[in-house]
N, C-alpha and C positions, 0 to 999 in steps of 0.2 A: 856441094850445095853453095849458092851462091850467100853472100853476106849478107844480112839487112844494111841500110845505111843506119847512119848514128842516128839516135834521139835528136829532135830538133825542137824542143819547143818554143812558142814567142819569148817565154820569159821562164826562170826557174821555178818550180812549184814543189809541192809535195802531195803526196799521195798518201791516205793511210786505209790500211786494211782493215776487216771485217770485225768489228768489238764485238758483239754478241752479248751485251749486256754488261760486258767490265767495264764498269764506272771506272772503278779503282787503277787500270791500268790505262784510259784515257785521260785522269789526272797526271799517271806517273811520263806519259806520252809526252805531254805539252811543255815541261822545260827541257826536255832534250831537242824539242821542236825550236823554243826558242831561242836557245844557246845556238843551233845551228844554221838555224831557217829564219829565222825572226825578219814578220812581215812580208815571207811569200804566201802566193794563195796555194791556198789549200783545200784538196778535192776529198771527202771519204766516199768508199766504195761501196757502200751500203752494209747490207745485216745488220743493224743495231741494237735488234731484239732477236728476244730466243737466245735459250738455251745456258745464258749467266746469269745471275739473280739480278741484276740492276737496270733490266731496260729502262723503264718509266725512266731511270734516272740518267743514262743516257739523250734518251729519245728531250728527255728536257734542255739538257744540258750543248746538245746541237742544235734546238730550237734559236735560243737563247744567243748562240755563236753565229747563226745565220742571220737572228734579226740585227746582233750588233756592229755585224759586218759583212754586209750580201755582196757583197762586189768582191771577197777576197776569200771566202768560205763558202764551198759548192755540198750540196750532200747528196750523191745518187741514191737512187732505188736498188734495195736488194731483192732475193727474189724470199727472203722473211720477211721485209715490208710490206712484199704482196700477198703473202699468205695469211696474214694477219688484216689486212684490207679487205680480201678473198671470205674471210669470217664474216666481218661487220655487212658483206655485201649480200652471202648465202651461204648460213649458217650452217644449213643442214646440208650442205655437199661441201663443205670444205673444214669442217671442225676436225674431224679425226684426223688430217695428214697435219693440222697446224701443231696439236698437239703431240703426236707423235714427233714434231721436229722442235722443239723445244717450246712449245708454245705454252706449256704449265707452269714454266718458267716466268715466261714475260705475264700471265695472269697475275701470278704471286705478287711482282713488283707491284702490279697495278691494283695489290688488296681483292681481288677478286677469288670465290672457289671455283676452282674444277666445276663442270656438269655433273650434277648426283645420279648417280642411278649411269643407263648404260648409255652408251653415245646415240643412240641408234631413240632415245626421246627426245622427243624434238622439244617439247618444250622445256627439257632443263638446257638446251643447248640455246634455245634463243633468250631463257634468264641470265645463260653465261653471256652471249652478247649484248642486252640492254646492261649488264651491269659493268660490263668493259668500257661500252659506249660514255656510260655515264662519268667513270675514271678515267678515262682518257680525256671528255672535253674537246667541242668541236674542232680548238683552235688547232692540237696536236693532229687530230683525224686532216682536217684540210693542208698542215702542215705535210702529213705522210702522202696522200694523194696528190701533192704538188711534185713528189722529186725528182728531178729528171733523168732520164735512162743515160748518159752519156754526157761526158767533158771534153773540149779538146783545146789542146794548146801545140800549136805547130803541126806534128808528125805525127804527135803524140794523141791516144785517146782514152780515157778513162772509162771505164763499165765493170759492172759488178760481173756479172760470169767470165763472158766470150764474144767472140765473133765469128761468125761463118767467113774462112778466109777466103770464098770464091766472089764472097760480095763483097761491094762497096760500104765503106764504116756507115755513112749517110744512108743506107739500104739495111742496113741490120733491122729482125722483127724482132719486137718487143720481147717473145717467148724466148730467143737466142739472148739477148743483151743479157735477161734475168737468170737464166738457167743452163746456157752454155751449148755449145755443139760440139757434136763427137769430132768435127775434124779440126776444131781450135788447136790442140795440144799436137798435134800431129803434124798437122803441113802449115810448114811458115806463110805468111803473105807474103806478095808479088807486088805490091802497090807501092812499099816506101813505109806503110804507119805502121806505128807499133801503137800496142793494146797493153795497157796495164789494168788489171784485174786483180778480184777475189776470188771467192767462193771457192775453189778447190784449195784445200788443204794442203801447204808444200814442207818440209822438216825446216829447209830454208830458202830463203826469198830467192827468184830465178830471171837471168835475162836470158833469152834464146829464143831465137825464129823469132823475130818482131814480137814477144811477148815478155812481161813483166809481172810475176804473179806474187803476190807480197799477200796473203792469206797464212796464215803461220800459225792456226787454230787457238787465236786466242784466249778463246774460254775455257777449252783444257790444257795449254801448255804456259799459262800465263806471258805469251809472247804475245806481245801487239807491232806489228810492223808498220813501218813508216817509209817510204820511199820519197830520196831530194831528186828528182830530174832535173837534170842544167845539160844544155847544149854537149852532146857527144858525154855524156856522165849518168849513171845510175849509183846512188849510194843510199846504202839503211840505215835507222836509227830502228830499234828494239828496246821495248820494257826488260 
């Protein structure tokens, strides 16, 4: 199998993987960032909610980093920010799969109960969403619908899942970017970019076949990963 070529990006950056609501391990994240990385931009690759106790305080806490500095700080869509959007949009087809995937989780942060009674009554499931609505606050809701599928610098491209490696990065559909294709992990790309990503769970961070997966399941393994990309280099920093 032939080689990828090196990482090439315009400039050094960092990558960080999937929080899922650990506040706690994005504060312990940020002076290993800056002892290391200090003052490169930085991409997260979404999930920020579900399934740790601290969304809201997350989801604040990258608000807050994006308005302080939008030009050096990127936050993709995961495909929990679309599930949790997918709610506030139609309640009653998508409440059970959010909650099943940690979504009882990010209500708690947010002071919200559970739907009473069975999932399947629609109106306790649209009091769970007017009272979400109402915790959240439009600014966070517009904030979440704004984030973008994909970053790139040089070679290099940032997305929350995957990518279909028979297409073009600029050709990726939404449903692939957010939730991944069976043949990402399998067959390298043929174009030159490599893809760094979340959302599948790895024991530890991986470079091979033009892929970069730094997912390191940090809401049960207390590991938050962070990837430095610099011309021809991949290195981690971990909680």
């Amino acid at each position: 199998m032939e080689e990828p070529p090196p990482v090439l990006p315009d400039q050094p950056f960092v990558a960080i993987g999937d929080v899922h609501g650990r506040a706690d391990l994005l504060h312990a994240l940020d002076p290993l960032i800056e002892a290391q990385a200090n003052g490169l931009p930085v991409v997260f690759l979404g999930d920020y909610v579900d399934r740790g106790d601290h969304s809201r305080e997350v989801v604040k806490m990258l608000m807050s980093a994006t308005a302080h500095d939008p030009l050096r700080i990127t936050c993709l869509m995961g495909n929990h920010e679309r599930m949790m959007l997918d709610v506030l949009d139609e309640p009653e087809t998508h409440t059970a799969r959010w909650l099943r995937n940690g979504g009882l989780q990010t209500l708690a942060s947010f002071g919200v109960p559970s739907p009473q009674g069975r999932l399947n009554d629609i109106d306790a499931v649209f009091d769970m969403r007017a009272a979400l609505i109402e915790a959240m606050g439009p600014a966070m809701i517009d904030w979440l619908r704004a984030r973008p599928l994909t970053w790139q610098s040089g070679n290099v491209w940032a997305v929350h899942a995957g990518a279909d490696p028979a297409e073009p990065m600029a050709a990726q559909a939404e449903d692939v970017l957010l939730w991944g294709h069976p043949a990402f992990r399998k067959e390298p790309r043929t174009d030159g970019q490599w893809v760094i990503h979340g959302h599948t769970i790895v024991d530890a961070p991986q470079v091979s076949g033009g892929r970069i997966a730094i997912d390191t399941g940090a809401y049960a393994t207390a590991r938050l990963t962070a990837a430095i990309v610099r011309d021809g280099d991949v290195t981690f920093l971990q909680t």
